[in-house]
TORMARDREN-71779 format. One line per 2 residues: number of its first residue (from 1); their letters; for each residue x, y, z of N, C-alpha, C. Coordinates in pm, whole numbers, plus 32768, in hexadecimal, padded with zeros to 4 digits. Example, Ala and Ser with C-alpha at 12.3 -4.5 7.8 and 13.67 -1.06 7.14 Angstrom:
<recs>
1) AS) 8527,7DC7,830C,84CE,7E3E,830C,8528,7EB6,830C ~ 8505,7F1F,82C4,8557,7F96,82CA,850A,8003,8313
</recs>
This chain:
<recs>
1) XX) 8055,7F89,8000,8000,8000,8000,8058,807C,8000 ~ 803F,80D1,7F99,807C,8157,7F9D,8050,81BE,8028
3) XX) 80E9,8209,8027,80D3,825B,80C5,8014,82E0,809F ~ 8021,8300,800D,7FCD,833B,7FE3,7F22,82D9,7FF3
5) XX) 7F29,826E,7FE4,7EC4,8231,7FF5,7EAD,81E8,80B9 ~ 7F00,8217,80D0,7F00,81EC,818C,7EE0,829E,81CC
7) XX) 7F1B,82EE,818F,7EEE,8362,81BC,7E95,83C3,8163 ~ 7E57,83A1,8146,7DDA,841E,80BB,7E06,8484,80E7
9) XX) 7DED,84D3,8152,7E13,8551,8163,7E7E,85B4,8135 ~ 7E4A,862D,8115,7E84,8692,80C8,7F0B,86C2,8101
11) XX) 7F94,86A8,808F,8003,86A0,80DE,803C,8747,8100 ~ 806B,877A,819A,80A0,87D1,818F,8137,87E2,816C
13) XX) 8159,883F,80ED,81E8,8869,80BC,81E3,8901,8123 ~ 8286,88C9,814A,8260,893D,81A8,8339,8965,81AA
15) XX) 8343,89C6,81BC,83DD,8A01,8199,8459,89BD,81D3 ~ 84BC,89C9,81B9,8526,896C,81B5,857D,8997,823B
17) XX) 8554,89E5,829D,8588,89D4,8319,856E,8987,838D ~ 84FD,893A,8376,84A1,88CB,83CF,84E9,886F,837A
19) XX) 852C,8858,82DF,851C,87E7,82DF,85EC,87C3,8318 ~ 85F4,8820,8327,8694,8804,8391,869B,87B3,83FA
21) XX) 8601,87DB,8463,85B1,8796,84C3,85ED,871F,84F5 ~ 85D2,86E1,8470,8616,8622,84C0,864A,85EF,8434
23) XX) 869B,8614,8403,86CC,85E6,834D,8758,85C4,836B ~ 8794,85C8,83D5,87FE,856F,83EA,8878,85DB,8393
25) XX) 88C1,8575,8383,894E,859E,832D,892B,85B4,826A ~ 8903,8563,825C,88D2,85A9,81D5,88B7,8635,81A5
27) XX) 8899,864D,8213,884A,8709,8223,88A6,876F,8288 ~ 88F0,8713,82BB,8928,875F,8339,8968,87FC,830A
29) XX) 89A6,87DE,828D,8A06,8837,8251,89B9,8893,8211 ~ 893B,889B,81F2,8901,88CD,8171,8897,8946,81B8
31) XX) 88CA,89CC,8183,889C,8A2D,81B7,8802,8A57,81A5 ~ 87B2,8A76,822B,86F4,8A6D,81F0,8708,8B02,8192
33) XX) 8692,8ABF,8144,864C,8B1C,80FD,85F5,8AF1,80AE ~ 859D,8B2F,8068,8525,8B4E,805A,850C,8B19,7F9E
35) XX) 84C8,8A78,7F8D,84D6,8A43,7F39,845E,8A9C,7ED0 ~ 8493,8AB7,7E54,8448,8B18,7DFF,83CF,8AC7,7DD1
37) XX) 841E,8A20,7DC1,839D,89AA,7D89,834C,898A,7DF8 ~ 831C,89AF,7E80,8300,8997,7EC9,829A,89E3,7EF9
39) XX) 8213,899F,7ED8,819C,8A06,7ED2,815B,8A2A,7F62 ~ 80F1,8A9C,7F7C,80E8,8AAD,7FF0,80B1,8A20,806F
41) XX) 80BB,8A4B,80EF,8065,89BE,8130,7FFE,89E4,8125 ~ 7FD8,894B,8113,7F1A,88FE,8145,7F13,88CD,817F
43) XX) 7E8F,8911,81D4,7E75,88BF,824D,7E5D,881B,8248 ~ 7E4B,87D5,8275,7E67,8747,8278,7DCD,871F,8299
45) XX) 7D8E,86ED,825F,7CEF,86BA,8288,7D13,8656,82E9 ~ 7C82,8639,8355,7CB6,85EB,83A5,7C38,8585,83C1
47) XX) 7C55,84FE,83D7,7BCB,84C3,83FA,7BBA,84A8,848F ~ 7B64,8525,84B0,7B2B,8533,8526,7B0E,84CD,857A
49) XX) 7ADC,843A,8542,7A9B,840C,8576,7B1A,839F,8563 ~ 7B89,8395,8553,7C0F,834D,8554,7BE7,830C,85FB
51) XX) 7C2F,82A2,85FB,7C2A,8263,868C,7CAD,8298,86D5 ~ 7C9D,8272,8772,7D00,82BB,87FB,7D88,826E,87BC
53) XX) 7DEB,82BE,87D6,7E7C,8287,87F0,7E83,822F,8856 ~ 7EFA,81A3,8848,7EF8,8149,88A7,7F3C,8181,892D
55) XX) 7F87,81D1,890F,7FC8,820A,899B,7F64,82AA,89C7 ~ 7EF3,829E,8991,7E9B,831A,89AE,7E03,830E,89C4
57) XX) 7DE5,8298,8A21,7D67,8278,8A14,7CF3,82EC,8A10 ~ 7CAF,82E3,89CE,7C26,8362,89B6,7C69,83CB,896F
59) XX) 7CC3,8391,8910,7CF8,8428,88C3,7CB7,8451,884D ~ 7CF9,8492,880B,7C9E,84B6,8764,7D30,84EE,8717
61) XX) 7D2F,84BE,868F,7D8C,84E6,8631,7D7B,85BE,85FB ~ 7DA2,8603,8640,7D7D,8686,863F,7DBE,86B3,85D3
63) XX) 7E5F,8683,8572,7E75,8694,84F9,7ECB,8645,84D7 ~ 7F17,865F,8461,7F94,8622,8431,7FCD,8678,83A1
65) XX) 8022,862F,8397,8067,86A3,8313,80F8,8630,82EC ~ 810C,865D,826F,8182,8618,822F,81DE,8693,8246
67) XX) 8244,866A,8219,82AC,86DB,8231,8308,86AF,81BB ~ 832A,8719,8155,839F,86F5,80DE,8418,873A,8112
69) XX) 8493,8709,80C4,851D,8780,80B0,8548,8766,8033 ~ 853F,87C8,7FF1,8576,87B1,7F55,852D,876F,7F1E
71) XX) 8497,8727,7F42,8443,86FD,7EE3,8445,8664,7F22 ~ 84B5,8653,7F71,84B6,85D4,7FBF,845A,85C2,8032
73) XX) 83F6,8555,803B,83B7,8539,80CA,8416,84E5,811D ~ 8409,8548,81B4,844D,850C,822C,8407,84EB,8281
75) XX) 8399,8512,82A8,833A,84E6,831E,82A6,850A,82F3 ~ 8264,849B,8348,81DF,84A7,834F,8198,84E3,83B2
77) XX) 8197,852E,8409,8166,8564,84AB,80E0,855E,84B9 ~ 80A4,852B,8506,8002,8524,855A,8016,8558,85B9
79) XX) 7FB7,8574,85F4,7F95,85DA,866F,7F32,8583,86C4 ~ 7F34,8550,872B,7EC2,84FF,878D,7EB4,8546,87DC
81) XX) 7E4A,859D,880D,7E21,85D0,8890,7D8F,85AF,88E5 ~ 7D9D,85A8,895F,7D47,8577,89CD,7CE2,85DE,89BB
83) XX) 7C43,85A5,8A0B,7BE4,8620,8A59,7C27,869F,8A7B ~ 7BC7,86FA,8A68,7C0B,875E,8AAB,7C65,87FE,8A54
85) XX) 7CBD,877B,89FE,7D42,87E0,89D2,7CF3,884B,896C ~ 7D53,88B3,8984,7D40,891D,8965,7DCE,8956,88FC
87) XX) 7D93,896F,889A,7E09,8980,8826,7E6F,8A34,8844 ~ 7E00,8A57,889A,7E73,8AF8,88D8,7EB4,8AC5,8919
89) XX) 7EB8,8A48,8955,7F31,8A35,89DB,7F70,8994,89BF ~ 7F7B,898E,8951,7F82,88F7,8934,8028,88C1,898B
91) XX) 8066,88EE,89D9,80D4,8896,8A18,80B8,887A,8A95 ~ 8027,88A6,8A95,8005,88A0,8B50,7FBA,881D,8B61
93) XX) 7F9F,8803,8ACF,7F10,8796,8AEB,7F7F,86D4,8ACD ~ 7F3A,86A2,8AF3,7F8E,8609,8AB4,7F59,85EA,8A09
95) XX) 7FDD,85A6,89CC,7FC1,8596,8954,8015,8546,891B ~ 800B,851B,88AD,8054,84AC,887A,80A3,8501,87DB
97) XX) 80E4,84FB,87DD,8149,852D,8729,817D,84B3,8715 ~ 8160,848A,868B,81B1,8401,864D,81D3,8457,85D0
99) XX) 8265,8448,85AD,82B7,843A,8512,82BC,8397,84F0 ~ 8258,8384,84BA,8294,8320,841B,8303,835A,83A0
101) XX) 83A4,833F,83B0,83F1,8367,8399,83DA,8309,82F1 ~ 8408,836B,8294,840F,8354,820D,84B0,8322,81FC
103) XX) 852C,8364,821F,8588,8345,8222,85F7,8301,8289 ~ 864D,8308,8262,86B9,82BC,82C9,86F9,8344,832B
105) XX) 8713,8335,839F,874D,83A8,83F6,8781,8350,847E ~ 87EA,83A9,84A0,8842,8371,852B,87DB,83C6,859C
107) XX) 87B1,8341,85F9,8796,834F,867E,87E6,83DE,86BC ~ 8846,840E,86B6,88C4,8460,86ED,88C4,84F3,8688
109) XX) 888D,84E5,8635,887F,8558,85D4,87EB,858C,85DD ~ 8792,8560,8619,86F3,8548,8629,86F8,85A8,86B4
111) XX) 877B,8576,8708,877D,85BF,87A6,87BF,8638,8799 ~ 8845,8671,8753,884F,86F5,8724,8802,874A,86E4
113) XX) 87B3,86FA,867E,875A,8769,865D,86E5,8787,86AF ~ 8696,8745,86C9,866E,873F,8757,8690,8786,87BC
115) XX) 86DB,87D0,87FB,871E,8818,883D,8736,88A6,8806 ~ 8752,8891,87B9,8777,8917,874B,86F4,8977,871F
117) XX) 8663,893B,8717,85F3,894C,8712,85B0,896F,8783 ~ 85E0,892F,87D0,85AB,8945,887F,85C3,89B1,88BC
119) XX) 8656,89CB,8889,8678,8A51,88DE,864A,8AEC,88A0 ~ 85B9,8AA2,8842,858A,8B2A,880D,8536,8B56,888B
121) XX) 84F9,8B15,88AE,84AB,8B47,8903,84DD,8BBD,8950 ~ 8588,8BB2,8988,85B6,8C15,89F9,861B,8BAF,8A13
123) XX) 8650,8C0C,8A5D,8715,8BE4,8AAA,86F8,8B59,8ADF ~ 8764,8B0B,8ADB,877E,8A77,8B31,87E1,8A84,8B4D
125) XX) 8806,8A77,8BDC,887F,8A65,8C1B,88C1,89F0,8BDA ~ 8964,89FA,8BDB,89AF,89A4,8BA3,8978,8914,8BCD
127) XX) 89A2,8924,8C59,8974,8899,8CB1,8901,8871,8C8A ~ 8871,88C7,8C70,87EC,886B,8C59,8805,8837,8BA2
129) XX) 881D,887F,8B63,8859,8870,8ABD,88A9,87EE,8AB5 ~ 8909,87CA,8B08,8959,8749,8AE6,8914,86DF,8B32
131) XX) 88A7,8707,8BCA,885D,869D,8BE5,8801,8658,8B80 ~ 87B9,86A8,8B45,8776,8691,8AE6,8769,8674,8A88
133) XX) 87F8,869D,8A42,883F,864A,89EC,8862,85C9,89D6 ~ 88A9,85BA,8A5D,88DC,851E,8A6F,884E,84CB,8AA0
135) XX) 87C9,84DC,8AC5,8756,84AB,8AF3,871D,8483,8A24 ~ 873E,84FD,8A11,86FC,84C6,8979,8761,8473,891D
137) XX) 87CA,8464,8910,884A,8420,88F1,8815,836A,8929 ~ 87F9,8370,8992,87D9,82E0,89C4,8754,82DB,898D
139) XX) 86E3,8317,8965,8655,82EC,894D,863F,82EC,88BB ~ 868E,835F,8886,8659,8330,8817,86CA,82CF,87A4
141) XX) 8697,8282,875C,86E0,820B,8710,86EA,8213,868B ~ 8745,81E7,8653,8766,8232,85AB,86CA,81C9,8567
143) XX) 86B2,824A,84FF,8635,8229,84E3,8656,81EA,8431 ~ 85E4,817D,842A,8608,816D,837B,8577,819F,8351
145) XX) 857B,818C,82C8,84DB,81C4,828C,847A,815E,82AF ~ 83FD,81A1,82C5,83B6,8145,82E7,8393,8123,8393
147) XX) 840B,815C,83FF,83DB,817F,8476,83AA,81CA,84A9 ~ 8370,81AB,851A,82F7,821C,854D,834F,8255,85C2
149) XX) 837B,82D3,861B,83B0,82CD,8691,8324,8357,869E ~ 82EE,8309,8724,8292,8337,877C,82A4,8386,87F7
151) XX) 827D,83E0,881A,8275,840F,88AC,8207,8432,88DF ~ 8203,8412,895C,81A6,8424,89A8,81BF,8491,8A15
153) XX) 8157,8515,8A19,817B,8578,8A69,8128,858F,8AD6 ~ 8163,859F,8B76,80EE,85AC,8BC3,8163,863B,8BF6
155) XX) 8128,86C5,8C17,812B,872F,8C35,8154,8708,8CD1 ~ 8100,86B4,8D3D,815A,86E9,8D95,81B4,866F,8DCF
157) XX) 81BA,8610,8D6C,8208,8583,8D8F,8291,857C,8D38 ~ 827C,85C7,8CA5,830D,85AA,8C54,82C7,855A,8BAF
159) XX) 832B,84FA,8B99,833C,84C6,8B13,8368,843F,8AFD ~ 8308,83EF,8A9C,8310,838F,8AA9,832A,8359,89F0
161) XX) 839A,82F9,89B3,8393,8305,8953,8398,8256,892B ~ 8385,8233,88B9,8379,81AA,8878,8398,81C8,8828
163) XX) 83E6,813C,87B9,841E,8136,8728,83B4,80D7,86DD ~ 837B,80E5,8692,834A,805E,8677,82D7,7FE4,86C3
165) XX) 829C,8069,870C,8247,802F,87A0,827B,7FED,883A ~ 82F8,7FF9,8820,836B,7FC0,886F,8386,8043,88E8
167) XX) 83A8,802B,8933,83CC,80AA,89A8,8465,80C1,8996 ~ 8495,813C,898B,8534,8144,898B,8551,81CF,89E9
169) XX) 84F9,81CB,8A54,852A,820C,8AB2,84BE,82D1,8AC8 ~ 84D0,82C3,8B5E,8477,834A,8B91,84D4,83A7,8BA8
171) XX) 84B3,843F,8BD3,850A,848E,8BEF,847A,84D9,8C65 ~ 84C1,84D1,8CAB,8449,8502,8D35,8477,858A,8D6A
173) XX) 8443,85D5,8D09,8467,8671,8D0B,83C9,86AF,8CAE ~ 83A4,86F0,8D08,832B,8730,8CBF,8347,87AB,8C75
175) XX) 83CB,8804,8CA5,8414,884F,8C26,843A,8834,8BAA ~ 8464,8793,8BD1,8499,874D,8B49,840F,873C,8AD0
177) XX) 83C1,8701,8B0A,832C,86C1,8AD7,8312,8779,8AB6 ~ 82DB,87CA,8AD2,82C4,8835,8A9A,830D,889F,8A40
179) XX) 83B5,8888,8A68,840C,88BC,89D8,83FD,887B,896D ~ 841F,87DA,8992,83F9,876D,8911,839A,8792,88A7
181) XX) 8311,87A7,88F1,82A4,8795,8889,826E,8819,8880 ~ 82E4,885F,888F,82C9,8923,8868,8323,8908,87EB
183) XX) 835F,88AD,87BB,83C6,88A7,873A,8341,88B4,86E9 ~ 82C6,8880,86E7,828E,8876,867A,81EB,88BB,86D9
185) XX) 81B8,8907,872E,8139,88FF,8752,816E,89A2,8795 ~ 81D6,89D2,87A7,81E4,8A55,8818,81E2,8AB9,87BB
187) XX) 81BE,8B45,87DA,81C4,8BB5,878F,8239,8BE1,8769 ~ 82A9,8B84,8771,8319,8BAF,876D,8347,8B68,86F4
189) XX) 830E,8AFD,86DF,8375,8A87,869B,836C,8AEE,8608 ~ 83D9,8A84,858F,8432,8AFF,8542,83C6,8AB9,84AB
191) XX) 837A,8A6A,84D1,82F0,8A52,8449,8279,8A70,846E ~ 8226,8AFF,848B,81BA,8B05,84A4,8146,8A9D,8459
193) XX) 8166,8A72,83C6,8110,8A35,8376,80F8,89C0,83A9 ~ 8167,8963,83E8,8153,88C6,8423,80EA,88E1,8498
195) XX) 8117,8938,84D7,80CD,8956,856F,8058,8966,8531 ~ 801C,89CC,84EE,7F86,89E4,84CE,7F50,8968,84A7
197) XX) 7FA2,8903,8429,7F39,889B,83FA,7F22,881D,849A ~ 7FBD,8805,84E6,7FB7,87E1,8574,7F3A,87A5,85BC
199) XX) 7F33,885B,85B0,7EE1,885F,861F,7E23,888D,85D9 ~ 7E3D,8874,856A,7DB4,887A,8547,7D5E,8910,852E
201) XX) 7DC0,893B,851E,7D7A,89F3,852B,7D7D,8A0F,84A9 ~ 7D22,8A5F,8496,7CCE,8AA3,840C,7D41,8B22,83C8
203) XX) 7D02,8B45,8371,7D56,8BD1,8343,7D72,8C32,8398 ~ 7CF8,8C1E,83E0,7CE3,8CAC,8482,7D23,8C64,84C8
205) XX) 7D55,8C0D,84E2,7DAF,8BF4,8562,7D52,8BAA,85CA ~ 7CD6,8BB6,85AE,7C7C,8B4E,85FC,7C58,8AC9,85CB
207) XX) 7C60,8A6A,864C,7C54,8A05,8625,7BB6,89EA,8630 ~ 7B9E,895E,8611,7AE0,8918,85F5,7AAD,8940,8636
209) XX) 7ADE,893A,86C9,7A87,8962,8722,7A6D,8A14,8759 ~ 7AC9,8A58,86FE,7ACF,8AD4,86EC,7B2B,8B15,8762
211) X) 7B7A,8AA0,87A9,7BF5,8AEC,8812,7C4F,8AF1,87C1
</recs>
């Protein structure tokens, strides 16, 4: 089955500084900018009525989006969120982000960039930067095409991640769990377009339920 026939939904192309994100060494060297063949984003249709994530009982699929670089697909991203969540405050609520990775990338190149993205939010002390570093260095695992690496976020417990449905380790920091999933959901992160299709919000910035 084609990835196009497993996902119908409308793919977002979205600019070539997200796709640095997690592209490993292939990309490491290659300066962002702004692909001319690379048409604006679309929002990502979503089926509402999609069933709960296994690590998110009572959840709902709130978006997803493809992501290109140079015309290349690297990831697939879904969005799982619980009762409750609210798309103005989305790092406060619990939620699930899965990449279905299109390409090959080092576990260890996944945690620098990762880091490098994180510290948009605001300053990290050296010491919390290399904790966090070396916490994501052990969790996350070199990925081939075709893997899924999952996380699971609870706001005031930390981060929980799987390869392949497999567990490869928590990080029990609720700073961590809320910088993490500000890479792609915080007003900060450096692709407003992923975040909007994400999290399910309209042209106005409101989402279905009109928060």
């Amino acid at each position: 089955m084609s990835l196009s026939e497993r996902f119908p939904a409308k793919q977002v192309i979205l600019p070539l500084t997200y796709g640095l994100l997690l592209c490993g060494p292939v990309l490491a060297n290659t300066e962002a900018r702004t692909d001319p063949a690379t048409p604006p984003a679309e929002m990502a249709s979503v089926n509402r009525s999609a069933g709960p994530h296994p690590q998110l009982p009572g959840s709902r699929l709130q978006g997803q989006a493809i992501l290109r670089f140079l015309g290349i697909r690297i990831y697939h991203a879904r969005l799982w969120v619980g009762p409750g969540f609210r798309a103005d405050k989305p790092t406060e609520h619990p939620a699930v982000l899965e990449l279905e990775y299109l390409r090959d990338f080092k576990g260890a190149d996944i945690a620098q960039r990762s880091l490098k993205e994180m510290r948009r939010a605001g300053p990290l002390s050296e010491a919390q930067a290399q904790r966090w570093l070396s916490q994501m260095e052990r969790t996350f695992p070199d990925i081939r095409a075709g893997d899924r690496l999952t996380g699971h976020f609870q706001p005031s417990r930390g981060a929980s991640f799987w390869h392949n449905g497999r567990p490869t380790g928590q990080v029990a920091d609720a700073d961590f769990a809320s910088a993490f999933l500000g890479i792609w959901l915080a007003s900060t992160t450096s692709e407003p377009a992923m975040r909007q299709a994400l999290l399910g919000l309209n042209e106005t910035g409101k989402a279905p339920d009109g928060r």
